[in-house]
C-alpha positions as MATLAB code, in Angstrom:
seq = 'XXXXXXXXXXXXXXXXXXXXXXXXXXXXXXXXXXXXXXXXXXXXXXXXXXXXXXXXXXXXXXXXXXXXXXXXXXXXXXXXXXXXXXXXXXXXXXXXXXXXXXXXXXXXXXXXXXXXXXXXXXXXXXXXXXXXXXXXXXXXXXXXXXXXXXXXXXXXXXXXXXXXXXXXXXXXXXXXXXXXXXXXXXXXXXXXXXXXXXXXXXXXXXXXXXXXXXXXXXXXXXXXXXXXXXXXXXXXXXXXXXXXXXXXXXXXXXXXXXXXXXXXXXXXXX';
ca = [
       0.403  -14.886   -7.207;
      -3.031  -15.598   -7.148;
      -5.622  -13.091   -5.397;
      -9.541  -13.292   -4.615;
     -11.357  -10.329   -3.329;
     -14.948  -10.831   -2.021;
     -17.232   -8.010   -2.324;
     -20.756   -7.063   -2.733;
     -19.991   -4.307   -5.609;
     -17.701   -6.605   -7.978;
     -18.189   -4.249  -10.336;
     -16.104   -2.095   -8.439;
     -12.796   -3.921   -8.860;
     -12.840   -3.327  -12.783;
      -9.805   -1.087  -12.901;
      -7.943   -4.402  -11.636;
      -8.406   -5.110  -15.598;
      -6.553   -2.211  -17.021;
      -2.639   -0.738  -16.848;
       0.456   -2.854  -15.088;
      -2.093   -4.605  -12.959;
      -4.126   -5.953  -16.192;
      -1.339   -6.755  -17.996;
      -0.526   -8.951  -15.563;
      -2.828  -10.836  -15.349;
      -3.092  -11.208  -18.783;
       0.687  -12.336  -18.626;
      -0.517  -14.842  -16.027;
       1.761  -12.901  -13.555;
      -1.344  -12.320  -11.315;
      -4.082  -14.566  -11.017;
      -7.079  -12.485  -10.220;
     -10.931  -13.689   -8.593;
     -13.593  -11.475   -8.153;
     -16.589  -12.517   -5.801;
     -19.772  -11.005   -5.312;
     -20.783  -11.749   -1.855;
     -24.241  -11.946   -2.257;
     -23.875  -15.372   -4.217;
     -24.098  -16.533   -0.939;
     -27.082  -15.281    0.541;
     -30.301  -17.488    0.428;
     -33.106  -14.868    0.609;
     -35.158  -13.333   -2.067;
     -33.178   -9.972   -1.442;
     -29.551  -11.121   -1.220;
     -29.541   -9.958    2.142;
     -25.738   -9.202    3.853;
     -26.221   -6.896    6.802;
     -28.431   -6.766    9.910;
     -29.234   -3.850   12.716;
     -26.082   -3.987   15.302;
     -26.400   -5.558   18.916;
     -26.514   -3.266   21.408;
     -27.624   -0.512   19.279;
     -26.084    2.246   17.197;
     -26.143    3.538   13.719;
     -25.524    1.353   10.703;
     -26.084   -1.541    9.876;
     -23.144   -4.919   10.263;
     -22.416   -7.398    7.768;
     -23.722  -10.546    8.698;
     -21.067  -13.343    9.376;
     -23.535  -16.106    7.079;
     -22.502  -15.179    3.903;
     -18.579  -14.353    4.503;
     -18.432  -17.562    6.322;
     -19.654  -19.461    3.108;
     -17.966  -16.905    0.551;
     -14.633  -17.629    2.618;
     -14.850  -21.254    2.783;
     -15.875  -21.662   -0.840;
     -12.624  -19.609   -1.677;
     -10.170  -21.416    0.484;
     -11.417  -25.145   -0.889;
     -10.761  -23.758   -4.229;
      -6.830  -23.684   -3.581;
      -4.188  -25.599   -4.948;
      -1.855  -27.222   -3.155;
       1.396  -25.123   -4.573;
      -0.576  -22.152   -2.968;
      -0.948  -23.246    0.804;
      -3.084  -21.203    2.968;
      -3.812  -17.530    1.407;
      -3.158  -14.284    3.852;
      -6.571  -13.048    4.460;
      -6.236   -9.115    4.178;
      -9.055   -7.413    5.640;
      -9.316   -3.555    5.232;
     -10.494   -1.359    7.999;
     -10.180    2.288    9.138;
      -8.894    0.404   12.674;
      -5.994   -1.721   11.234;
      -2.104   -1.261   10.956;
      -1.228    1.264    8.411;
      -0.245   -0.177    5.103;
       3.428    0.886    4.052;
       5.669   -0.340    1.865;
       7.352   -2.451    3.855;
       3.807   -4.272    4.301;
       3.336   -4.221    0.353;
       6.911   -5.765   -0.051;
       6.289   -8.472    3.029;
       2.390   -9.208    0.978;
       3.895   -9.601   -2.068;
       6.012  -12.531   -0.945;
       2.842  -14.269   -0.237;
       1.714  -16.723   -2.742;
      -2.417  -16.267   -1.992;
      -3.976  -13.218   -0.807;
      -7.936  -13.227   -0.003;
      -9.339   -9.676    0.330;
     -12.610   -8.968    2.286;
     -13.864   -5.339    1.568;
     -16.559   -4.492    3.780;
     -19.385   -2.280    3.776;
     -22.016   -0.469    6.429;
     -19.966   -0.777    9.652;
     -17.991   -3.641    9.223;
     -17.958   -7.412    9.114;
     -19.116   -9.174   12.064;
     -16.247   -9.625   14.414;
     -17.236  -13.198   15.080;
     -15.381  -13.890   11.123;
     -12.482  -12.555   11.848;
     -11.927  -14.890   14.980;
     -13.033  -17.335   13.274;
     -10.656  -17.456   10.487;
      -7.752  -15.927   12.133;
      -7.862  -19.079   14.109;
      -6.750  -20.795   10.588;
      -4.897  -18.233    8.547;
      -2.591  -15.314    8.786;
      -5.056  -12.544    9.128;
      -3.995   -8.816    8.640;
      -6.127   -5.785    9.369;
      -4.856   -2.701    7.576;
      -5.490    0.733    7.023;
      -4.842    2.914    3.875;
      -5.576    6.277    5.952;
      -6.746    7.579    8.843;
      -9.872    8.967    7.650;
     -13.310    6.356    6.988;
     -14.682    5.637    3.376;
     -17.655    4.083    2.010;
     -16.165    1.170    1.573;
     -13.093   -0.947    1.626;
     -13.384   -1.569   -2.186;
     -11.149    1.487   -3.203;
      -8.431    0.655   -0.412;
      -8.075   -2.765   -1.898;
      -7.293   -1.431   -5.474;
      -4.394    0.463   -3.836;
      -2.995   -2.477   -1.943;
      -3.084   -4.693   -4.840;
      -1.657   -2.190   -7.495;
       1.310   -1.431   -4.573;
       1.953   -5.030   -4.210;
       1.495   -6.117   -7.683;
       4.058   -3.825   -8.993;
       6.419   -5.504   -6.948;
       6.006   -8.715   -8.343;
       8.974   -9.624  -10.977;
       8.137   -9.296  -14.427;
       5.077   -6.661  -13.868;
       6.927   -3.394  -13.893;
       9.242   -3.461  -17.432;
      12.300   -1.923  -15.661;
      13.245   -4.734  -13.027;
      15.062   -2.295  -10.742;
      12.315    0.825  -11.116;
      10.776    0.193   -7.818;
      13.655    0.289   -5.907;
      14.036    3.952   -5.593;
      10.616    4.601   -4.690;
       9.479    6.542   -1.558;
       9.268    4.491    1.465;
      10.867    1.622   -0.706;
      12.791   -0.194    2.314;
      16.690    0.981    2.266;
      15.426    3.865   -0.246;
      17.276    7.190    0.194;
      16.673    6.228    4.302;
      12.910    6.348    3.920;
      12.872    9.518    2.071;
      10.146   10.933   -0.025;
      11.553   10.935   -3.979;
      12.906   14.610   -5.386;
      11.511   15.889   -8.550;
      11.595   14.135  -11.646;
      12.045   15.509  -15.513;
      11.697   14.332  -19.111;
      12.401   15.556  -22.675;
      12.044   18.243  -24.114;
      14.488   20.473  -22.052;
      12.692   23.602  -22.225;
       8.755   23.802  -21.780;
       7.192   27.025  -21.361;
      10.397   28.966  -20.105;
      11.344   26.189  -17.727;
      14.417   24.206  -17.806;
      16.012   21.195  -16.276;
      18.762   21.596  -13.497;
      21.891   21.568  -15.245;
      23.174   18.680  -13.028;
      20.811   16.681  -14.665;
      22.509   17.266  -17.721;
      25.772   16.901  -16.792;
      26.394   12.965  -17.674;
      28.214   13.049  -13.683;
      26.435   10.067  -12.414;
      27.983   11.295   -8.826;
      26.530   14.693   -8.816;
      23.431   13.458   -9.991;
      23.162   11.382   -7.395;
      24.127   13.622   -4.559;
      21.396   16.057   -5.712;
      18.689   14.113   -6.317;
      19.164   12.930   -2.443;
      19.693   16.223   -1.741;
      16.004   17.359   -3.144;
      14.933   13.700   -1.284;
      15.834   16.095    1.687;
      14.455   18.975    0.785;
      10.778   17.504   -0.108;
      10.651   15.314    2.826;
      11.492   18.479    4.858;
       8.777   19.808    3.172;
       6.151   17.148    3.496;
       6.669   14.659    5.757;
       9.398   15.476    8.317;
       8.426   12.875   10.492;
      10.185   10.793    8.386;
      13.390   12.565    9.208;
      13.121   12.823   12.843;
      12.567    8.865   13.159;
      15.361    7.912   10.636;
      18.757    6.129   12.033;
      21.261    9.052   12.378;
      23.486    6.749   11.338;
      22.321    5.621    8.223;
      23.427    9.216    7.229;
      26.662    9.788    5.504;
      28.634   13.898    6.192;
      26.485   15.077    2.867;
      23.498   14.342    3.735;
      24.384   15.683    7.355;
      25.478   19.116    5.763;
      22.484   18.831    3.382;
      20.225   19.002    6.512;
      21.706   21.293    8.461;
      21.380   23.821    5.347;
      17.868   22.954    5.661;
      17.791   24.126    9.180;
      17.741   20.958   10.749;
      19.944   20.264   13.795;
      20.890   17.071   16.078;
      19.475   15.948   19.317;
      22.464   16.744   22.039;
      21.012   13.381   23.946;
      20.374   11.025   21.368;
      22.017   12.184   18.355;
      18.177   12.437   16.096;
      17.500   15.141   13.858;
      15.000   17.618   15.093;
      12.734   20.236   12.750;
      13.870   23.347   11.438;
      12.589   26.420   14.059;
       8.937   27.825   13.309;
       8.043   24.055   11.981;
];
């Protein structure tokens, strides 16, 4: 997979050199190109915003620069990659998930376009989504300084998908919100030698060798933690996705089932 980000604080993107992300690209798994933006300005102060029209606060990227940036980028591909998804991240897009990481990470070419101030004109957007498959996301619904941090989380979410980045082929697969995972549930607890730190133990299921009953509880703590933290996630899942344990496991948790459409609704007091 080969991805280029173009950004006006390159510097910023150095943790794409370091753990699974690094090592992939010095495996050649990921092909990584970092652009500074302001290669493409043509005054004496590397200029990339302007005042907005009609007023406001802030200041807007100018659509100069990106436009040359962008087409500099896309007339260095190779044929075997085809047109890149241009990924452009914004407190206004879709939410990123991991069904968006696993549908990105399909892609052969990704182009990212972190933005600063109050955004990139709109005018480049049009412009290229007229060309490529362009996809505004969101990490959050709250506003950074930049879009430089959200793209180190996409990539590391997507890269990890790749084959031959993580060094257990099948460790994603169990991961919250991994599609088909424990029906979208957040992941239980999690424990490692030794088996007794400070007083604490590990739940003696976990030491039982019972691959059944292991797996039974660690969905049933899926449960439990989801109930906890995100029971939205419950309340939206496909009641029939769910099996008579994990039915029983719910109700336990106070949960009950929607008379009319069979859903699961919150405990009482939640």
């Amino acid at each position: 997979m080969r991805l280029d980000v173009v950004s006006i604080f390159p510097e910023y993107l150095e943790p794409l050199n370091v753990s699974l992300v690094g090592k992939a690209r010095s495996r050649g798994v990921l092909d990584v190109r970092v652009h500074d933006l302001r290669d493409w300005t043509h005054d004496r102060h590397h200029t990339v915003d302007d005042t907005p029209y009609g007023g406001g606060p802030g200041m807007v990227m100018k659509p100069e620069p990106w436009g040359e940036a962008l087409d500099h980028v896309l007339a260095s591909g190779e044929p075997a990659h085809g047109r890149p998804v241009l990924v452009v991240p914004t407190p206004s897009g879709r939410p990123f998930t991991q069904e968006l990481a696993v549908e990105l990470s399909g892609e052969p070419w990704l182009v990212f376009t972190p933005a600063r101030y109050e955004g990139i004109d709109r005018r480049v957007i049009e412009e290229y989504g007229e060309r490529l498959d362009v996809r505004e996301v969101s990490i959050g619904d709250y506003v950074l300084a930049g879009g430089e941090a959200p793209v180190l989380v996409m990539v590391e979410a997507i890269a990890r998908l790749l084959p031959g980045v993580l060094g257990n082929a099948a460790s994603h697969q169990d991961d919250s919100f991994a599609p088909g995972a424990m029906a979208d549930l957040l992941e239980g607890p999690v424990y490692t030698k030794p088996p007794e730190w400070r007083g604490r133990g590990i739940p003696e299921v976990l030491l039982s060798g019972h691959h059944g009953r292991i797996a039974r509880w660690r969905r049933d703590q899926a449960f439990a933690r989801t109930t906890d933290h995100r029971p939205d996630l419950i309340e939206r899942c496909d009641p029939d996705t769910l099996d008579k344990h994990d039915r029983a496991a719910l109700e336990e948790l106070g949960w009950h089932r929607d008379a009319e459409d069979g859903h699961w609704q919150r405990p009482a007091g939640e």
